[in-house]
Backbone of each chain as ProteinMPNN parsed JSONL, in Angstrom:
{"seq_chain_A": "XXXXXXXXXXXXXXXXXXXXXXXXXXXXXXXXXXXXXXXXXXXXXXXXXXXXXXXXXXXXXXXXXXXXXXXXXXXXXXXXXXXXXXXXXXXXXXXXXXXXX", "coords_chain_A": {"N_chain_A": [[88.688, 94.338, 126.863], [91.717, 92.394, 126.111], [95.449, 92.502, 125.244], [97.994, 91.074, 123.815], [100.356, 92.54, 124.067], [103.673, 91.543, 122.711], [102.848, 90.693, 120.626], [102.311, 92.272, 118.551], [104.852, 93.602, 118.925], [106.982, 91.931, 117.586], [105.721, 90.67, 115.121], [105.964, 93.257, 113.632], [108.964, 92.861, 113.829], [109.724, 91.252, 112.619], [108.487, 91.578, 110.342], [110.108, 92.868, 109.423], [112.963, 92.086, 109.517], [112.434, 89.334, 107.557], [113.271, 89.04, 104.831], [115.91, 88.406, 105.768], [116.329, 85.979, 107.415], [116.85, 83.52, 106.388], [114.502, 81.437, 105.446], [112.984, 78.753, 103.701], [110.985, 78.362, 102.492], [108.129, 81.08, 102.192], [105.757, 81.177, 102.462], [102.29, 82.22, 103.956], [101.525, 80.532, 105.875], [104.149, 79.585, 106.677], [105.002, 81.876, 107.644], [103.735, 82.435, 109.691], [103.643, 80.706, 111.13], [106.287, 80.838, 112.395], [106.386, 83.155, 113.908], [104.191, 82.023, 115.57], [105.355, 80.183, 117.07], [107.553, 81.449, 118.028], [106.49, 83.518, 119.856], [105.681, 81.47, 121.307], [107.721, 81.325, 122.578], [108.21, 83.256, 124.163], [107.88, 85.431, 126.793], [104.7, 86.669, 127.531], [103.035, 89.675, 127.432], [100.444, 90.863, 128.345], [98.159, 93.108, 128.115], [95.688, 96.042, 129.32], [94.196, 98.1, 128.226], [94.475, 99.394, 125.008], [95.539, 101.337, 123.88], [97.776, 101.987, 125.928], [100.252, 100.661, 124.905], [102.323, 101.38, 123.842], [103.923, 101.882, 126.287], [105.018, 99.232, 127.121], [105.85, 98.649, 124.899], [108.046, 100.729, 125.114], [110.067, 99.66, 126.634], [111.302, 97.622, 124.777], [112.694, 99.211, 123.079], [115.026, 99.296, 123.732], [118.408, 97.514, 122.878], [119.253, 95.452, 123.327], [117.281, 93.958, 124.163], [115.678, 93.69, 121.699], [117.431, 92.482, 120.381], [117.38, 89.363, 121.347], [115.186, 88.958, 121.035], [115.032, 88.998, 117.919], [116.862, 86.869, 117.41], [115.136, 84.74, 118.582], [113.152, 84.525, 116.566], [114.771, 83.851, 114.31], [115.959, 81.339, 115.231], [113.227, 80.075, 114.965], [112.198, 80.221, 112.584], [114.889, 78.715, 111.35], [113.656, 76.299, 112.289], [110.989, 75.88, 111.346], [111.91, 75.797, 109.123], [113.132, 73.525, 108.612], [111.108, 71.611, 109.155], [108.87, 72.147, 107.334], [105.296, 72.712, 107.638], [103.318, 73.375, 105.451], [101.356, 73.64, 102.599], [102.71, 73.179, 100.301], [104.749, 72.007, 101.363], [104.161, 69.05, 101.007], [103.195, 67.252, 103.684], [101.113, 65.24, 104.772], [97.966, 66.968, 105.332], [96.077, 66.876, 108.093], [97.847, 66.707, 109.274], [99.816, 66.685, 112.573], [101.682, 69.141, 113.724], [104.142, 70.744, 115.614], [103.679, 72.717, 116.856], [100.9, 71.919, 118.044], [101.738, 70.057, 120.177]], "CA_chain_A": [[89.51, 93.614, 125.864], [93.121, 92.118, 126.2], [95.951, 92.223, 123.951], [99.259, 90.861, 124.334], [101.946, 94.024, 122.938], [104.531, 91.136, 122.12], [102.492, 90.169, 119.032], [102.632, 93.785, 117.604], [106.426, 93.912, 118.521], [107.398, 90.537, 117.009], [105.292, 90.808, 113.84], [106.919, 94.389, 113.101], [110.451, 92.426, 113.817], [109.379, 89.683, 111.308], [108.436, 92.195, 108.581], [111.505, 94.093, 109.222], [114.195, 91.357, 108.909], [111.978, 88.228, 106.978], [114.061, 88.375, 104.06], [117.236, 87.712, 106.22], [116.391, 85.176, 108.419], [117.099, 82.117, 105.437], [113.97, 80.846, 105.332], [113.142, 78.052, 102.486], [109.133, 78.829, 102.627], [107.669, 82.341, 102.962], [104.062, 81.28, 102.459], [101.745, 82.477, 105.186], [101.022, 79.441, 106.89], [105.147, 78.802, 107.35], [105.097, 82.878, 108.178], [102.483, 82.307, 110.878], [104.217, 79.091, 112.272], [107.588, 80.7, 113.041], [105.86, 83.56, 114.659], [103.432, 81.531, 116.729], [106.406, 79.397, 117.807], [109.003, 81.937, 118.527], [105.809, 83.93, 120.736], [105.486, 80.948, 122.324], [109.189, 81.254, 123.493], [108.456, 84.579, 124.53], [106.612, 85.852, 128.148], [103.372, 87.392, 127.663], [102.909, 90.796, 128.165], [98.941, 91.471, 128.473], [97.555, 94.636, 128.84], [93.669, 95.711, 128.904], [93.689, 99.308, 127.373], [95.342, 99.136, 123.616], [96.395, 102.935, 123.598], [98.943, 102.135, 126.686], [101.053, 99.659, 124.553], [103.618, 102.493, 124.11], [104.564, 101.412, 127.825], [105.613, 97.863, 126.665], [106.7, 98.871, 123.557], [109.466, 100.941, 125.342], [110.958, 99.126, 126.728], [111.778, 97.162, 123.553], [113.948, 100.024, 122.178], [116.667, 98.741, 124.049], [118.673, 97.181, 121.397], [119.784, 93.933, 123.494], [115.886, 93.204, 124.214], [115.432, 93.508, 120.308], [118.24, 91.004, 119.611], [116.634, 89.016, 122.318], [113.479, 88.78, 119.916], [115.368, 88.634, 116.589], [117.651, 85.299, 118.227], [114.24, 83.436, 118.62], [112.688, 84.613, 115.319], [115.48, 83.181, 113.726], [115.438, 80.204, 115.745], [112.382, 79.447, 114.912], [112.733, 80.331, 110.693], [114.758, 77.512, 111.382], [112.799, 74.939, 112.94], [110.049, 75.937, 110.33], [112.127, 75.703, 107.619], [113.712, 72.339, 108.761], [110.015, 71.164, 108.86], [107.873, 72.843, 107.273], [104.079, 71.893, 107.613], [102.371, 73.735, 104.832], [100.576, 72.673, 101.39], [104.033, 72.751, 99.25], [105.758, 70.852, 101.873], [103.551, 67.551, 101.317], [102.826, 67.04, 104.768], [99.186, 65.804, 104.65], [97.195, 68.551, 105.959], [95.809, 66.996, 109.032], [99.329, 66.012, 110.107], [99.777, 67.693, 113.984], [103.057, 69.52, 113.962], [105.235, 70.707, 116.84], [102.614, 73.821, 117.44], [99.833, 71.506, 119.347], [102.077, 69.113, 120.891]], "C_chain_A": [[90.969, 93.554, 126.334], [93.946, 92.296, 124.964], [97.255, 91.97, 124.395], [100.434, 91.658, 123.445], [102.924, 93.121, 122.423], [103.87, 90.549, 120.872], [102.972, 91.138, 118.225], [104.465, 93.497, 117.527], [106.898, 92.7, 118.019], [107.049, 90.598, 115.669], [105.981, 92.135, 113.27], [108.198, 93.947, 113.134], [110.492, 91.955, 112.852], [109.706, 90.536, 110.251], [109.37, 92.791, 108.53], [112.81, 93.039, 108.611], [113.513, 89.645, 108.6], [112.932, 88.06, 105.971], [115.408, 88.312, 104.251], [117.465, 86.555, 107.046], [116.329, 83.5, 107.625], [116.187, 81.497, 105.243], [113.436, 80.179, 104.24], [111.864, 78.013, 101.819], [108.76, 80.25, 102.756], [106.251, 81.891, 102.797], [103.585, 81.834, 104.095], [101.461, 81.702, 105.887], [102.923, 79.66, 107.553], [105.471, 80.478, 108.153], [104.934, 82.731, 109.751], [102.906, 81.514, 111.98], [105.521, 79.615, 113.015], [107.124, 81.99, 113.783], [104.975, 83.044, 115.864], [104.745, 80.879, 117.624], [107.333, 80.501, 118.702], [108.235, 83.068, 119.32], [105.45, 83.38, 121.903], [106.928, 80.526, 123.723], [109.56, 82.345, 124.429], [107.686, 84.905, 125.66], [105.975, 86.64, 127.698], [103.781, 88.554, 128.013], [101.83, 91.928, 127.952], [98.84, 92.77, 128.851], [96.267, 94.743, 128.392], [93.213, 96.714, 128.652], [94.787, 99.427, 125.996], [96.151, 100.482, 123.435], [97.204, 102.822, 124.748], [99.971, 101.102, 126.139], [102.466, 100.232, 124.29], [103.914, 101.905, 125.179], [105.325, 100.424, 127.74], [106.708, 98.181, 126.093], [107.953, 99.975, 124.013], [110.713, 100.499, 125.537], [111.783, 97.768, 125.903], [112.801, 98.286, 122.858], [115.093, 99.825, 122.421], [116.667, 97.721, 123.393], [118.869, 95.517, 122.028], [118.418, 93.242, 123.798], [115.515, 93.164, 122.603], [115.914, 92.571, 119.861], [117.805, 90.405, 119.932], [115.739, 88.351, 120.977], [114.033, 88.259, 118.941], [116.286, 86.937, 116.478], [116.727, 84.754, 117.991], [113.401, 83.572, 117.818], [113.673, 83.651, 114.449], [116.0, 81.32, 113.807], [114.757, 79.204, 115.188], [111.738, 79.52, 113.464], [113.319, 78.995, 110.877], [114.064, 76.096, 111.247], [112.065, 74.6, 111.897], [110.582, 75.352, 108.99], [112.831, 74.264, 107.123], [112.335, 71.065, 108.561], [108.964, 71.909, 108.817], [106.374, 72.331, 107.341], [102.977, 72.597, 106.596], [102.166, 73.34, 103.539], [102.231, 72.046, 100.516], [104.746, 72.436, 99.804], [105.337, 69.49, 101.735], [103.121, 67.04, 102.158], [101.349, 66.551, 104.724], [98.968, 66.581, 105.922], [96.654, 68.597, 107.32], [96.742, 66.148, 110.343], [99.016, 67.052, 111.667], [101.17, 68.275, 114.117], [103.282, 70.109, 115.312], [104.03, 72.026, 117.956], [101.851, 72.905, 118.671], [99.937, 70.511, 119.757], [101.792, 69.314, 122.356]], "O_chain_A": [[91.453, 94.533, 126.902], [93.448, 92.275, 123.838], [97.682, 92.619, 125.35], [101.111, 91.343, 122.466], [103.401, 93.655, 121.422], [104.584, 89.877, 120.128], [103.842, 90.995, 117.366], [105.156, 93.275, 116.532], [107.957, 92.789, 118.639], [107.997, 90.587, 114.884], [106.65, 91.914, 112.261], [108.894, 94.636, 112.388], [111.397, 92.232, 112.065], [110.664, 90.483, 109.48], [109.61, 93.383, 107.477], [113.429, 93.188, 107.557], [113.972, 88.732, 109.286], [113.557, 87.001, 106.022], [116.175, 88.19, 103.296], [118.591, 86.167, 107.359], [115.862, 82.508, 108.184], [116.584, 80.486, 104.665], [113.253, 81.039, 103.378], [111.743, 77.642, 100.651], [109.283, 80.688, 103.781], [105.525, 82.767, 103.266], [104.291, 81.852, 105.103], [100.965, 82.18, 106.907], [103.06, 79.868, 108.759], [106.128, 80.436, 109.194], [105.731, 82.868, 110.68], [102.692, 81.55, 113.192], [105.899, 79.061, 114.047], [107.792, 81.894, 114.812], [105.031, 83.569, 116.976], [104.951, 81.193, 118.796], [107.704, 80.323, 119.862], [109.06, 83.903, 119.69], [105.1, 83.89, 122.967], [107.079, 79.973, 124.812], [110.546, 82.497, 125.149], [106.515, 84.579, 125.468], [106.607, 87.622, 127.309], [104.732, 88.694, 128.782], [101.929, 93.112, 127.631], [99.39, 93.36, 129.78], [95.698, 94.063, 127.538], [91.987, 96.809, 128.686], [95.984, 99.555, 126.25], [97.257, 100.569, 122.899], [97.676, 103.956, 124.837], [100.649, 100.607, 127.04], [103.525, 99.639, 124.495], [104.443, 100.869, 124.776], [106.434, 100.553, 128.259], [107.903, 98.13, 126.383], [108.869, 100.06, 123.196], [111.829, 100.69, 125.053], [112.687, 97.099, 126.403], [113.671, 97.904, 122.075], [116.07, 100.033, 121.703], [115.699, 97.003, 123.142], [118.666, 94.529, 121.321], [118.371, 92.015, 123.703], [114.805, 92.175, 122.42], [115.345, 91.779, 119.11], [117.106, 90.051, 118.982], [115.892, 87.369, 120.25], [113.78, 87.068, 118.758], [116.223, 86.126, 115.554], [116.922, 83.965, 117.067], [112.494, 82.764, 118.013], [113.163, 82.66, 113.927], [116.26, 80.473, 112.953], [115.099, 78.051, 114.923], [110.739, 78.833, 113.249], [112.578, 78.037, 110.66], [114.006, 75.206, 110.4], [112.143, 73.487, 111.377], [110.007, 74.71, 108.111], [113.058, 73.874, 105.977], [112.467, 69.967, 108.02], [108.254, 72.303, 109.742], [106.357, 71.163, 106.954], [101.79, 72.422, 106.87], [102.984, 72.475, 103.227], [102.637, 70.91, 100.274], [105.821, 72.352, 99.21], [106.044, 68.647, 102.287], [102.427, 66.088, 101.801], [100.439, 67.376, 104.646], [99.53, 66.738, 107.005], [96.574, 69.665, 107.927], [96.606, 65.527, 111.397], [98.164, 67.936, 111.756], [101.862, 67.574, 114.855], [102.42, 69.854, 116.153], [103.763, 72.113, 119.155], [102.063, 73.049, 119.876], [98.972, 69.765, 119.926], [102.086, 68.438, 123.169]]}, "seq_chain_B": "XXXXXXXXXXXXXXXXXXXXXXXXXXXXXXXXXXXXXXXXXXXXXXXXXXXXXXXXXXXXXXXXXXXXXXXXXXXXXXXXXXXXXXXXXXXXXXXXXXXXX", "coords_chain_B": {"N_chain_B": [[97.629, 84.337, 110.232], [97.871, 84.29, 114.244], [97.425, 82.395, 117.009], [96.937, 82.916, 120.681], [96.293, 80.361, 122.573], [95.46, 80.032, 125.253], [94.414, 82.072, 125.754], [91.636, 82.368, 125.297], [90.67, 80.152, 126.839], [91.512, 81.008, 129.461], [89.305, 82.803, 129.665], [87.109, 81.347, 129.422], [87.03, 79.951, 131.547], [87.513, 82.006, 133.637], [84.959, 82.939, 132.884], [83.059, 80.963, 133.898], [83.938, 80.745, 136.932], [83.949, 83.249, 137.8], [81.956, 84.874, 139.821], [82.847, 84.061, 142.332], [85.072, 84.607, 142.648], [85.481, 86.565, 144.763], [85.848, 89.207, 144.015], [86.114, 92.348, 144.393], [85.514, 94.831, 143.442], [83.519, 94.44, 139.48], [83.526, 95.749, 137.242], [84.25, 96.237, 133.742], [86.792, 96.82, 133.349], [88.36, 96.397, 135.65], [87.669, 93.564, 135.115], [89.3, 92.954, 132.699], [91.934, 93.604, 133.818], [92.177, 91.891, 135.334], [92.053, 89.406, 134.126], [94.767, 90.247, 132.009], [96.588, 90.064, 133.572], [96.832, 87.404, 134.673], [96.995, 86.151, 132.336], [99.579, 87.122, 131.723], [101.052, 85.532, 133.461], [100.845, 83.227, 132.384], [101.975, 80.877, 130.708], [102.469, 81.142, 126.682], [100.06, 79.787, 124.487], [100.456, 79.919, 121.66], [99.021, 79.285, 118.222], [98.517, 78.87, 114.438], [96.495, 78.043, 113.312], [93.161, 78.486, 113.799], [91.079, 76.712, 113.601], [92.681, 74.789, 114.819], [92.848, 74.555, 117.281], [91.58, 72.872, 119.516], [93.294, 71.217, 119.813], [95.34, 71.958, 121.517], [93.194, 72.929, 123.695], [92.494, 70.273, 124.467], [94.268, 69.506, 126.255], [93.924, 70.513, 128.848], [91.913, 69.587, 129.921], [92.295, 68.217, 131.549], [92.177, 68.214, 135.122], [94.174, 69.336, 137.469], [95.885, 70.536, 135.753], [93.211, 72.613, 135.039], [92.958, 73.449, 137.549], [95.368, 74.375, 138.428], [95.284, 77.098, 136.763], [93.047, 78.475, 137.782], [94.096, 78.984, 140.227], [95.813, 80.831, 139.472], [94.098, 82.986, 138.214], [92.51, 83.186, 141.045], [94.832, 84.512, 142.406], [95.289, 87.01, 140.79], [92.526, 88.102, 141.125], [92.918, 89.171, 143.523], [94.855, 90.954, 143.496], [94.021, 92.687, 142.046], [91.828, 93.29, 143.104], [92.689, 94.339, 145.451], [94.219, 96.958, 144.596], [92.708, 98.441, 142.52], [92.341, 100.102, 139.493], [90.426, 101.134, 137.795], [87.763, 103.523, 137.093], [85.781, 103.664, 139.26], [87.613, 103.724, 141.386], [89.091, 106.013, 142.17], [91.63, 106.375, 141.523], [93.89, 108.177, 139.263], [93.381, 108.432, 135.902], [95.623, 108.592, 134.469], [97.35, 107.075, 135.64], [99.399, 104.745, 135.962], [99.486, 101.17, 135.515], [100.345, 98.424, 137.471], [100.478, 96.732, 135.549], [102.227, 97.833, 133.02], [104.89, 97.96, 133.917]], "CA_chain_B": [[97.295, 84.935, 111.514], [97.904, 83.71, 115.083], [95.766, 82.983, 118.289], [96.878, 82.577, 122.01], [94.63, 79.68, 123.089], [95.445, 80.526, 126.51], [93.292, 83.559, 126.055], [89.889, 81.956, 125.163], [91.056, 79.166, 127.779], [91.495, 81.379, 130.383], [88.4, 83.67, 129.136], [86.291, 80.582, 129.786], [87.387, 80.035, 132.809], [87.058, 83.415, 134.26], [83.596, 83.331, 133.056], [82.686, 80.404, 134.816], [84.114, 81.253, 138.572], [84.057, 85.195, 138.43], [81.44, 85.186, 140.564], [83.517, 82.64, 143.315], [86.834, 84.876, 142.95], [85.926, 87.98, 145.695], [85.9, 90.797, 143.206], [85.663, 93.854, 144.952], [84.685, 95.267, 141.611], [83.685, 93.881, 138.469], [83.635, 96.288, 135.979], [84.778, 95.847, 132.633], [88.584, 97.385, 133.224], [88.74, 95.248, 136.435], [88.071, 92.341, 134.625], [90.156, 92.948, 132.088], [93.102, 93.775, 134.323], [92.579, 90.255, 136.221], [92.287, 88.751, 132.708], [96.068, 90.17, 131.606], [97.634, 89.675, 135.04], [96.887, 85.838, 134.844], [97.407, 85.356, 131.208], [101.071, 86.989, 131.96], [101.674, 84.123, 134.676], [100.943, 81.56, 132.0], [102.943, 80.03, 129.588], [101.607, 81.447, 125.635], [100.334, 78.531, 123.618], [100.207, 80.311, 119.916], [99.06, 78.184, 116.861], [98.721, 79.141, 113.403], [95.372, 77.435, 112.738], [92.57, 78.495, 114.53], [90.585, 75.273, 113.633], [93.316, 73.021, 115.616], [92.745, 75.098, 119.025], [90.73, 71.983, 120.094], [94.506, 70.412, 120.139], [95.401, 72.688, 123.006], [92.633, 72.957, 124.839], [91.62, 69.091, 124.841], [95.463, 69.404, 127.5], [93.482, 71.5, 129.77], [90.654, 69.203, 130.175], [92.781, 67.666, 132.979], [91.452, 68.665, 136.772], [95.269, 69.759, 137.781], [96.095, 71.653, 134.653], [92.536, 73.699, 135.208], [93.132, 74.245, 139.219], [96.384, 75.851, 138.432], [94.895, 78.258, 136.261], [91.99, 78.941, 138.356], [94.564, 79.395, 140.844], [96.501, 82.057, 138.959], [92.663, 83.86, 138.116], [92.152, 84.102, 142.265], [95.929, 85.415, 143.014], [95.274, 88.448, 140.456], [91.499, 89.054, 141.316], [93.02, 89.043, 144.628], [95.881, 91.815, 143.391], [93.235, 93.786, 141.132], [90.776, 94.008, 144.524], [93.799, 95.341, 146.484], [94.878, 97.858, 144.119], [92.235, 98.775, 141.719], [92.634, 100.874, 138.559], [89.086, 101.676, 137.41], [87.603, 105.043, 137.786], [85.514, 103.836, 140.546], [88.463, 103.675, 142.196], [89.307, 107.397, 142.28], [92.749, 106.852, 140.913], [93.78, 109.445, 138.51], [93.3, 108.15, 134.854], [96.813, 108.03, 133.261], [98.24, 106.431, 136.028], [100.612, 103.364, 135.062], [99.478, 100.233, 136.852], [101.337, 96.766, 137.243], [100.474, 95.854, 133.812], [102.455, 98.401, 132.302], [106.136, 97.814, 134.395]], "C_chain_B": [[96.988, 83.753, 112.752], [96.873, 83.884, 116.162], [96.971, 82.325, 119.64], [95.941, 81.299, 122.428], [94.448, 79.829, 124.7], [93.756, 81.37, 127.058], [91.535, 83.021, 126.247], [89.937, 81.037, 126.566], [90.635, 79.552, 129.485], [89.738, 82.458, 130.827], [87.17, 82.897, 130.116], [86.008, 80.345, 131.178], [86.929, 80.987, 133.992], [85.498, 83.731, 134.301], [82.789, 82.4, 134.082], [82.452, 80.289, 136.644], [84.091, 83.125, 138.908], [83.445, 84.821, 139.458], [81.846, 84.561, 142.143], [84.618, 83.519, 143.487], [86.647, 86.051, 143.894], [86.379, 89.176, 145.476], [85.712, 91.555, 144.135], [84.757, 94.636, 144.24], [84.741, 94.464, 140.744], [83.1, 94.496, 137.669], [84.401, 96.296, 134.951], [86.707, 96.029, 132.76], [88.825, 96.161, 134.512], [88.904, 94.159, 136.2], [88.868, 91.39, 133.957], [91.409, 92.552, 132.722], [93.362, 92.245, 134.833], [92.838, 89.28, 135.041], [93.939, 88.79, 132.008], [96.627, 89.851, 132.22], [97.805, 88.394, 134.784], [97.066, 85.326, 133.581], [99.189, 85.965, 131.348], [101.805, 86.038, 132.616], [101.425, 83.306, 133.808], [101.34, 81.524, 130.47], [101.83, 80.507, 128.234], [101.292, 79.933, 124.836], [99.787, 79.461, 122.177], [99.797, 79.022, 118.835], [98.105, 79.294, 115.85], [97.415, 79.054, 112.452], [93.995, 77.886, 113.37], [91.545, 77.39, 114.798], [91.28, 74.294, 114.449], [93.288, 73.82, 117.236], [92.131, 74.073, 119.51], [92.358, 71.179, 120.664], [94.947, 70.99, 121.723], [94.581, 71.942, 124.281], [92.659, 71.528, 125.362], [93.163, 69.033, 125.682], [94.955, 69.981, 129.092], [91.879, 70.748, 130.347], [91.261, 68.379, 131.464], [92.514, 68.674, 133.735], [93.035, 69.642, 136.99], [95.575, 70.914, 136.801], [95.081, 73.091, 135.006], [92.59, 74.325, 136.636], [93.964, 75.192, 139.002], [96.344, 77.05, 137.732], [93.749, 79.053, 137.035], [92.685, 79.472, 139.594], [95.286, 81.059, 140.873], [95.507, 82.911, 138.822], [92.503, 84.106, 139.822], [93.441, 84.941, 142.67], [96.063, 86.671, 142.385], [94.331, 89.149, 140.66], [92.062, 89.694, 142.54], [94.265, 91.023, 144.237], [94.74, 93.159, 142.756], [92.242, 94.23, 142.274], [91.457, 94.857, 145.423], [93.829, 96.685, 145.935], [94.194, 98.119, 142.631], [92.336, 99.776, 140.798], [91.296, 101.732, 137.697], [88.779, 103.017, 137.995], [86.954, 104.948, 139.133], [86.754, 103.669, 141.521], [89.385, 104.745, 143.02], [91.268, 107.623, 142.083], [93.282, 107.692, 139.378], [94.323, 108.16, 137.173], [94.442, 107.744, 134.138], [97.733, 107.686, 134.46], [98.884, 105.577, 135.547], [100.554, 102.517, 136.18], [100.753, 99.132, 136.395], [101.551, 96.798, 136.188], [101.229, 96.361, 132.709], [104.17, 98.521, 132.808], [107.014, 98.12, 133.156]], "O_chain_B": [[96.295, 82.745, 112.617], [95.999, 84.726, 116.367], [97.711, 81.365, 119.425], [94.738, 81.52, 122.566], [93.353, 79.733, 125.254], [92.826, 81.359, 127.863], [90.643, 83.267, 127.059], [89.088, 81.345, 127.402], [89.963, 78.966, 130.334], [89.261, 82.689, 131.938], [86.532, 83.371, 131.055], [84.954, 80.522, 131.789], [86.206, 80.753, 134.961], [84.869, 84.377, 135.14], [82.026, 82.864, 134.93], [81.494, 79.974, 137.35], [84.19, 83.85, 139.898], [84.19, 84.331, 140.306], [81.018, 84.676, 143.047], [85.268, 83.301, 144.509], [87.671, 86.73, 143.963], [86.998, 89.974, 146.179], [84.798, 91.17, 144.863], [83.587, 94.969, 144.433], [85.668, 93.653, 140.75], [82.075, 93.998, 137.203], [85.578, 96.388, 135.3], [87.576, 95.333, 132.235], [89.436, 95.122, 134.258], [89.836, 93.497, 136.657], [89.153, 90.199, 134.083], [91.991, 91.508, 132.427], [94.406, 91.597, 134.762], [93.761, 88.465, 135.057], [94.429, 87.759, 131.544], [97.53, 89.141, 131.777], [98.978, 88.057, 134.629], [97.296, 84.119, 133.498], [100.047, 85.139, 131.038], [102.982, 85.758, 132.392], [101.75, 82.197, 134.231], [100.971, 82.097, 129.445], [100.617, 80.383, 128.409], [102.176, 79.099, 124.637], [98.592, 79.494, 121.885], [100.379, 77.937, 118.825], [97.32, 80.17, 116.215], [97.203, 79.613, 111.376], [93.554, 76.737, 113.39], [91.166, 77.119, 115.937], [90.787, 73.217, 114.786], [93.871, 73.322, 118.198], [91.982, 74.496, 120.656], [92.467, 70.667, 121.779], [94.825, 70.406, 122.8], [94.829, 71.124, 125.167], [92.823, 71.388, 126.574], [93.245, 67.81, 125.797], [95.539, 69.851, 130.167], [90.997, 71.301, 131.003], [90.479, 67.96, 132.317], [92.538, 69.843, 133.35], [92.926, 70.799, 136.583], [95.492, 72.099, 137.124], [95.539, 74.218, 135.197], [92.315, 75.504, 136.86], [93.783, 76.397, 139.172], [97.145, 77.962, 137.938], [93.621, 80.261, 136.835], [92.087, 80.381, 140.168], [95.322, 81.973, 141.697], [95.836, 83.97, 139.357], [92.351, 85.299, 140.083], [93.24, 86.013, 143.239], [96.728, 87.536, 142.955], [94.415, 90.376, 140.6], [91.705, 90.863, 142.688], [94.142, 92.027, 144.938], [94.795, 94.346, 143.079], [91.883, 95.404, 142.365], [91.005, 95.831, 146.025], [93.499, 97.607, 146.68], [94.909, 98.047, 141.631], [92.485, 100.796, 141.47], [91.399, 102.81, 137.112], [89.276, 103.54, 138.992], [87.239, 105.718, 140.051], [86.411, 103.417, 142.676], [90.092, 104.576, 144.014], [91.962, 108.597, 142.377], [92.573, 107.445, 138.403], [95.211, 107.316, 137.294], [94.441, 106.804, 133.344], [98.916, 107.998, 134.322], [98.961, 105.689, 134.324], [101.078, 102.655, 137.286], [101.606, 99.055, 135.51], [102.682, 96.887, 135.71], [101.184, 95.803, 131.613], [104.833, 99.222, 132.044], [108.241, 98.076, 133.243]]}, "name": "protein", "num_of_chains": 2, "seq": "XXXXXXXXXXXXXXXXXXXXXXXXXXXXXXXXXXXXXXXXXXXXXXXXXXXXXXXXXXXXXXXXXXXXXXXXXXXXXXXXXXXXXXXXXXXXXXXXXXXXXXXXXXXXXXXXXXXXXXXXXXXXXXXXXXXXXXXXXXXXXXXXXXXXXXXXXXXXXXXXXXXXXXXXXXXXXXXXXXXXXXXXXXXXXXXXXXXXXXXXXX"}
């Protein structure tokens, strides 16, 4: 099995500073969207035993690789929140937004 | 909740040519390892939906697009045959390979 450690550390960023990052939506779809987006801004960093993610995850404690992260979370709160694509934005549903361009 | 489509992408992939890439080994950790190595070399595509992963992939149905991934799958079997991590390999267990820099 694979797992890429910047999901874990990104989603723990999210839930840590979500209700500062202005966003005009919190539903889980517009959650989901500014995470997928602002992962996809981010390099990979696979690993293929789940109990060595400590290793990764160190080198995240340095504070300027954290801002790093929290910059393109916020970013991408933005983007989301500039267009959002979920039910209570109106969008019909099998619109294609910016994700699977 | 998010998905990589990379991952299945590349998954597929891997299953199709393993037997073509000059494993040394192919036991489960080996496979793995060649599996994170080459999803780190490639760009994350995240989405939000797991139903619109067809959006992705149907980018990857181009010849060029899939060489250069099949390319990136022989330059890590090629790194994981050099420098194997598995027990058959008689390296000591809590070493710290590549994948963990």
């Amino acid at each position: 099995m694979i797992y890429n450690v910047m999901e874990q550390i990104m989603i723990d960023l999210f839930d840590e500073y979500r209700d500062r990052l202005g966003m005009k939506c919190t539903c889980s779809r517009c959650q989901s969207d500014v995470l997928a987006l602002a992962l996809n801004k981010t390099p990979p960093r696979y690993i293929s035993q789940q109990d060595k993610a400590a290793y990764v995850k160190a080198e995240f404690v340095d504070k300027q690789e954290m801002t790093t992260l929290l910059v393109k979370l916020a970013e991408c709160s933005k983007i989301v929140s500039d267009q959002p694509y979920c039910r209570k934005s109106g969008v019909a549903e099998n619109s294609v937004p910016y994700l699977y361009r």
